[in-house]
VOKOL-806307 format. One record per residue (C-alpha): residue in one letter; x, z negated, y negated. Coordinates in pm, 1 decimal. Layout:
  r         u         w         v
  A         X         Z         Y
...
***
This chain:
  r         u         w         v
  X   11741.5   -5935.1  -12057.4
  X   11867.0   -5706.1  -11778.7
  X   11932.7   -5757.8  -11405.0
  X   12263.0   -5671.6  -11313.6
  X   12074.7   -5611.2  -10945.9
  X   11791.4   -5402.5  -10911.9
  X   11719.3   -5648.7  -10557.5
  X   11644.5   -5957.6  -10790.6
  X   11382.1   -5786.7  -11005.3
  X   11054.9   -6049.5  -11078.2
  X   10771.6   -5757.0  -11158.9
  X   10561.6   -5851.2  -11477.4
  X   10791.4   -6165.8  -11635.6
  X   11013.9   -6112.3  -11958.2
  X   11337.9   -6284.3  -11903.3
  X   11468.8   -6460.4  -12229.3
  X   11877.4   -6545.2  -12282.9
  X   12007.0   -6851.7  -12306.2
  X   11723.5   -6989.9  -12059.7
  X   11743.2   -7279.1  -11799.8
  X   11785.6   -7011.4  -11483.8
  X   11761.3   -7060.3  -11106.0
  X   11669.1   -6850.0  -10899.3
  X   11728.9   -6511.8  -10785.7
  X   12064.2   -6436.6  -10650.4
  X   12232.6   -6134.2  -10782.3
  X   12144.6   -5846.0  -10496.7
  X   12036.8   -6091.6  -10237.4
  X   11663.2   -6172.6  -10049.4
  X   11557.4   -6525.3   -9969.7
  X   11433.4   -6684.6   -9661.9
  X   11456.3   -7050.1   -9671.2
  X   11596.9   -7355.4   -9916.6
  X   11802.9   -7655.4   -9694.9
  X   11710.7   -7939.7   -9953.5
  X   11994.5   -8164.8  -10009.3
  X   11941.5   -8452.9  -10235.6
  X   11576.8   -8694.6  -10224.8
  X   11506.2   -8963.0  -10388.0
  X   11794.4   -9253.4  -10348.8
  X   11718.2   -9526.1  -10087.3
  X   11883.9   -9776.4  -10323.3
  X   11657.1   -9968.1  -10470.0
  X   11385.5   -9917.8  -10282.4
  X   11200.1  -10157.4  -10048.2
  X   11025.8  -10112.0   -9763.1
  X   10695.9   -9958.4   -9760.5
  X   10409.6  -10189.9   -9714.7
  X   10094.6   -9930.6   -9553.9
  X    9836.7  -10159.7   -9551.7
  X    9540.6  -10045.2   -9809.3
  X    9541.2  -10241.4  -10176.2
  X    9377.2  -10538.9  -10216.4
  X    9131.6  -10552.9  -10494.3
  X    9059.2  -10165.7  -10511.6
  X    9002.2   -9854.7  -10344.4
  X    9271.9   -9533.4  -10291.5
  X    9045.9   -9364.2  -10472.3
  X    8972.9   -9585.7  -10753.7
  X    9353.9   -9611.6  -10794.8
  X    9368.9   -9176.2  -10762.9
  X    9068.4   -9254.5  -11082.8
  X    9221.7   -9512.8  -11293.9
  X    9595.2   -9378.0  -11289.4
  X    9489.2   -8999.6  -11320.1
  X    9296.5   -9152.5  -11629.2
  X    9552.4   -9300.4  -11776.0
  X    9789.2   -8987.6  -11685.6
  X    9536.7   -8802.4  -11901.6
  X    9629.1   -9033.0  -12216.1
  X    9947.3   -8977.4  -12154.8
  X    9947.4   -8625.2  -12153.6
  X    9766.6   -8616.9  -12488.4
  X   10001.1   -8903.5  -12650.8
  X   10332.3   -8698.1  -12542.4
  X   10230.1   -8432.2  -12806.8
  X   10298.4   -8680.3  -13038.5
  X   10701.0   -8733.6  -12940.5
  X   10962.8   -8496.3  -12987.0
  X   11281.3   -8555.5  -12790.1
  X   11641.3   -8403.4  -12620.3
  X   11638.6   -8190.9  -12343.2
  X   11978.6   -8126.1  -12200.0
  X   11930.7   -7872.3  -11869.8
  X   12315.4   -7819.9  -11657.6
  X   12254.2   -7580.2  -11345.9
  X   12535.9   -7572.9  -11137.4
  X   12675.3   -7317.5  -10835.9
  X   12889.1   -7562.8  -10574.1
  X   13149.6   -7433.4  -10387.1
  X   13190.9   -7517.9  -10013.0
  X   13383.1   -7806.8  -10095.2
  X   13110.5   -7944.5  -10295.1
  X   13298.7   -7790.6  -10655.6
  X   13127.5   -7667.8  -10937.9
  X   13214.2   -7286.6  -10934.0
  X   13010.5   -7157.2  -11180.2
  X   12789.8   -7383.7  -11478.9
  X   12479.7   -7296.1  -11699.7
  X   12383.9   -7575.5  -11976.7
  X   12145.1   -7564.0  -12258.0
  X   12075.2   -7873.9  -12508.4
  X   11735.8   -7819.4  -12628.6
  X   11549.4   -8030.5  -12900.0
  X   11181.2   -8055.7  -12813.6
  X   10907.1   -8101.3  -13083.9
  X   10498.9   -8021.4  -13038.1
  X   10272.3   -7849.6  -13318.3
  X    9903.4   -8003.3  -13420.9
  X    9780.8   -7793.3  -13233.7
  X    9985.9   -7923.7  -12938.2
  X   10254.8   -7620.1  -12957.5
  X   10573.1   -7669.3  -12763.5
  X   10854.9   -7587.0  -13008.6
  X   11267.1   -7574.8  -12858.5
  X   11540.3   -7532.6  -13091.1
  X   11851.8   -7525.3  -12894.4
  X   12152.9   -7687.7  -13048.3
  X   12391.1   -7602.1  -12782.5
  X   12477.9   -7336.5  -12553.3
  X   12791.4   -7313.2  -12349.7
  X   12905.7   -6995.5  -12234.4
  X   12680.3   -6903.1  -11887.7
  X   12965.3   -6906.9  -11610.0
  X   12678.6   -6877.5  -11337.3
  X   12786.9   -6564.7  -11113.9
  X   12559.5   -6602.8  -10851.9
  X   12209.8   -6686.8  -10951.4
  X   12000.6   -6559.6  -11243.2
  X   11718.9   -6725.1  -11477.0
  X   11350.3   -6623.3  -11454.4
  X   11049.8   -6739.8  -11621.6
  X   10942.4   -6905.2  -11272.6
  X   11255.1   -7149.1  -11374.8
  X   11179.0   -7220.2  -11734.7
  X   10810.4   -7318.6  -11671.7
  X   10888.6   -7564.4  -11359.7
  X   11134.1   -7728.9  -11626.4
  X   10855.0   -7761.8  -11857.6
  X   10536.2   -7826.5  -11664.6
  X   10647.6   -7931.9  -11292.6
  X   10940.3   -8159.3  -11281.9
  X   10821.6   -8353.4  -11548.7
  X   10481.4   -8409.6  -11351.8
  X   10176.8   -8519.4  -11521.5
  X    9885.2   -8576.5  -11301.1
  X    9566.4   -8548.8  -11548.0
  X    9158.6   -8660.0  -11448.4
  X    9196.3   -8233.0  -11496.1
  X    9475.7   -8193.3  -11210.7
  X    9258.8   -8372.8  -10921.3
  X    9035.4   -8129.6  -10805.7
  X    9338.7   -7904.5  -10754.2
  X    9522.6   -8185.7  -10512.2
  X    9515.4   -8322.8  -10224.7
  X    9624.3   -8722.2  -10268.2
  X    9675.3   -8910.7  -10008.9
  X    9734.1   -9297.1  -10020.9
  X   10057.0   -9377.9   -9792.2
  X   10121.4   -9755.0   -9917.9
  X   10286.6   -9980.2  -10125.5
  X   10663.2  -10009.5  -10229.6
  X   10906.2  -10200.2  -10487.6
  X   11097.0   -9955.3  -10618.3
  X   11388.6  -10175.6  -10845.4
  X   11180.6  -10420.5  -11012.3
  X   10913.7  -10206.3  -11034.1
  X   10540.4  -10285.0  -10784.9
  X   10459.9   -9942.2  -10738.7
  X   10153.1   -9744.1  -10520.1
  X   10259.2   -9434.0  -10355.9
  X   10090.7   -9116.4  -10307.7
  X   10131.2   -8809.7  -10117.2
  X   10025.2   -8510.3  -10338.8
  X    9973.7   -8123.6  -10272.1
  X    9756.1   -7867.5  -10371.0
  X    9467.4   -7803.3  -10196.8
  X    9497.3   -7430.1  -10252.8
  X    9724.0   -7213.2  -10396.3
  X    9579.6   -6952.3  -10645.4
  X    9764.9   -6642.0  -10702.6
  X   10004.8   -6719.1  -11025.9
  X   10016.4   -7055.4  -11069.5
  X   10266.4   -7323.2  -10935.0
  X   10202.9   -7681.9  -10819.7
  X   10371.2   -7963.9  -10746.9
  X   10431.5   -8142.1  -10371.9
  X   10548.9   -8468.6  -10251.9
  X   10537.2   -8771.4  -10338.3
  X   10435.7   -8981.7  -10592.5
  X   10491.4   -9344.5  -10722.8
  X   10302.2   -9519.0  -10927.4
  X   10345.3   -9844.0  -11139.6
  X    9996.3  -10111.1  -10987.5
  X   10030.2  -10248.0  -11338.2
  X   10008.3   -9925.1  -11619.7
  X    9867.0   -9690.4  -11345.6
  X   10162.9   -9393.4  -11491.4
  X   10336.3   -9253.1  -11243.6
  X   10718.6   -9375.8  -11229.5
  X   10938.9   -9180.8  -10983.6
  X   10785.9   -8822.3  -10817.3
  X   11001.4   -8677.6  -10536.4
  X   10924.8   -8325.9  -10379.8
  X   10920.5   -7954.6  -10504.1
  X   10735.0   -7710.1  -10666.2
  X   10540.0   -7415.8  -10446.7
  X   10521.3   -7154.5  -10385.7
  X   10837.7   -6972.1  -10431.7
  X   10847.7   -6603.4  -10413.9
  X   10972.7   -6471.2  -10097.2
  X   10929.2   -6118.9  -10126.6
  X   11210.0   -5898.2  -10004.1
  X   11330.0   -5767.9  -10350.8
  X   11113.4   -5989.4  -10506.2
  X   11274.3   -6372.6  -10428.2
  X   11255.3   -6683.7  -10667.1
  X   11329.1   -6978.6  -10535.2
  X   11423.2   -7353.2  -10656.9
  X   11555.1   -7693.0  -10501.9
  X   11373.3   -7986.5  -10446.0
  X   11377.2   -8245.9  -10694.5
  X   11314.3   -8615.3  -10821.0
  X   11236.5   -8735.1  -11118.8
  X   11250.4   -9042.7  -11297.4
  X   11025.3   -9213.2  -11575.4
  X   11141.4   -9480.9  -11817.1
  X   10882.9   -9695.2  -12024.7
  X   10876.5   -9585.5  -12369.5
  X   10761.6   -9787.7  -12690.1
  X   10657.5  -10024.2  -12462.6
  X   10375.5   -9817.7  -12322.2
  X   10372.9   -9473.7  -12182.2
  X   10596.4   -9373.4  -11909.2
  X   10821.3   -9069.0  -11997.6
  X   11057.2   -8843.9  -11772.5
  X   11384.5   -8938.0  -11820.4
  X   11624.8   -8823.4  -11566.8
  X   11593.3   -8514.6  -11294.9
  X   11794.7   -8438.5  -11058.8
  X   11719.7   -8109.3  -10786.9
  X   11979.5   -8010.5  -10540.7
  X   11951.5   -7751.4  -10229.7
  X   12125.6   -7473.4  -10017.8
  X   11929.3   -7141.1  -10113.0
  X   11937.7   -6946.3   -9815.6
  X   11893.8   -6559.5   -9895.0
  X   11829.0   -6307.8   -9656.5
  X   11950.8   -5929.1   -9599.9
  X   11692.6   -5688.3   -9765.2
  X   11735.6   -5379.6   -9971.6
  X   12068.4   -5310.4   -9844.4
  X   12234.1   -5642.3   -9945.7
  X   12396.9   -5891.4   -9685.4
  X   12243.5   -6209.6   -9704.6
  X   12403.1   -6527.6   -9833.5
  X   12352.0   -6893.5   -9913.9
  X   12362.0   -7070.4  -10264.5
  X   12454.2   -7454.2  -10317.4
  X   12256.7   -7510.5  -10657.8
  X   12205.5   -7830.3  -10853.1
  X   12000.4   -7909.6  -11107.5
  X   12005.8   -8220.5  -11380.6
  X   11812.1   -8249.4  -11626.0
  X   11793.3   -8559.6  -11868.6
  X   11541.3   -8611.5  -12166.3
  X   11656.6   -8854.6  -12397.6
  X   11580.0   -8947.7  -12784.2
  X   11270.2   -9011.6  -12733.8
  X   11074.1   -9095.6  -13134.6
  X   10723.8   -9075.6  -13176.8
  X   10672.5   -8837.3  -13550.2
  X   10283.4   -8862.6  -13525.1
  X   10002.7   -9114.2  -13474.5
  X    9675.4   -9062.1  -13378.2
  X    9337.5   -9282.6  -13487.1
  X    9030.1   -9316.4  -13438.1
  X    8701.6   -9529.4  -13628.0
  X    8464.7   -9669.5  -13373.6
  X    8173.6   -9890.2  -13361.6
  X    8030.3  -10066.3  -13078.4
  X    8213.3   -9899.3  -12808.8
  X    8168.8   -9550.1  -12937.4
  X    8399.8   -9288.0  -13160.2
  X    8230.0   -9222.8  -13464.1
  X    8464.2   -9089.4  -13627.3
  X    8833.1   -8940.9  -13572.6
  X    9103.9   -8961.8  -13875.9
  X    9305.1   -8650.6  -13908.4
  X    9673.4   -8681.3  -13751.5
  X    9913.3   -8812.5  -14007.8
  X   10193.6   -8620.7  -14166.4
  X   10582.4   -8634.8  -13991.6
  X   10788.7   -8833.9  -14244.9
  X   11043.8   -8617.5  -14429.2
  X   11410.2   -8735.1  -14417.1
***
């Protein structure tokens, strides 16, 4: 795919059509993102700093990155609806320009993301172009998952305890401790059900953006919600990002700001493969191949 400016240019990514896109402006330079929307104060009660009672901050960091790690393996078992709207606003807050792309989402054996879209509105979006920083923050970063794997790369800090609905949740502030050259991380905060230990509700952004003169990719901040599914794994249901890009002059272009928002919903959850295993006093001795997806 082709840049109709030379300015937005993202040196070494290939650009696919028909791609959740945020954010390079067409001919502009960023310098800063005004965020927008956080998470909702309804339905959230006060937060409660004092530490937990019968553990640690960081035997709760241990037991719910744990069980973050099941989860992480048992979502390759579920295929599901993505449905991705990214929307240019207006000064009076109107939708002047729309990209949408309903995606069904399915996982190999060998743990393969597969997307076949099933619709595909016309891209009205005149302001703001896709890149492959955009497609894998859809994929990786505002659907969080916060593996035993993830911790040495954050920073966690404990800030307290909250009811969030109905829900007794811990919550978390999360960063990275450093950040390599390539890859993107997560930061905010993060809630997590004192029950199931799976984190609930994440509000932040992902960093860093690419700020570059010529060069700039940036995207909103965001929150995400989880639903329980089959009664045992929390899953990313509902996202919603929203900010005022800022872009700066560079290259010869005036600079200019961007209202953006961002929903994305993932629905239809149904599980299409089990997993087993044979053990014997406490220990795997042996591990039954996945089962077959049913046929229709």
């Amino acid at each position: 795919m082709k840049f109709s400016a030379p300015a937005c240019a993202v040196l070494g990514l290939i650009l696919l059509p028909a791609m959740p896109a945020l954010l390079c402006a067409q001919g502009k330079g960023t310098s800063s993102i005004t965020p927008v929307a956080a998470a909702a104060d309804s339905g959230f009660g006060p937060l409660n700093p004092a530490p937990p009672a019968d553990l640690t901050p960081e035997q709760i960091i241990t037991k719910f990155a744990a069980r973050e790690s099941d989860f992480d393996e048992a979502r390759h078992d579920y295929g599901f609806r993505q449905n991705v709207r990214v929307q240019e606003l207006d000064d009076s807050n109107k939708v002047s320009g729309e990209y949408q792309q309903t995606t069904d989402i399915s996982f190999t054996r060998e743990g393969k993301r597969v997307e076949t879209v099933v619709f595909a509105p016309a891209n009205s979006l005149s302001k703001l172009i896709m890149s492959q920083q955009d497609m894998d923050d859809i994929e990786h970063r505002l659907p969080f998952v916060l593996t035993t794997a993830d911790l040495p790369d954050y920073d966690i800090t404990y800030l307290g305890r909250q009811k969030v609905d109905e829900v007794d949740t811990y919550v978390f502030q999360a960063g990275p401790k450093v950040m390599l050259k390539g890859r993107r991380y997560f930061q905010g905060k993060v809630w997590v059900d004192q029950q199931d230990y799976q984190i609930v509700l994440i509000d932040g952004r992902s960093v860093p953006d690419d700020v570059r003169k010529g060069h700039e990719d940036l995207s909103p901040p965001f929150t995400t919600y989880y639903e329980q599914v089959d009664g045992d794994y929390w899953f990313p249901t509902y996202t919603k990002g929203e900010g005022i890009l800022n872009f700066s002059a560079g290259n010869g272009y005036l600079g200019d700001s961007v209202h953006i928002r961002q929903i994305v919903t993932y629905s239809d959850y149904k599980r299409y493969r089990s997993r087993s295993r044979v053990t014997y006093d406490g220990k795997e001795v042996q591990k039954a191949p996945d089962s077959q997806p049913k046929k229709p």
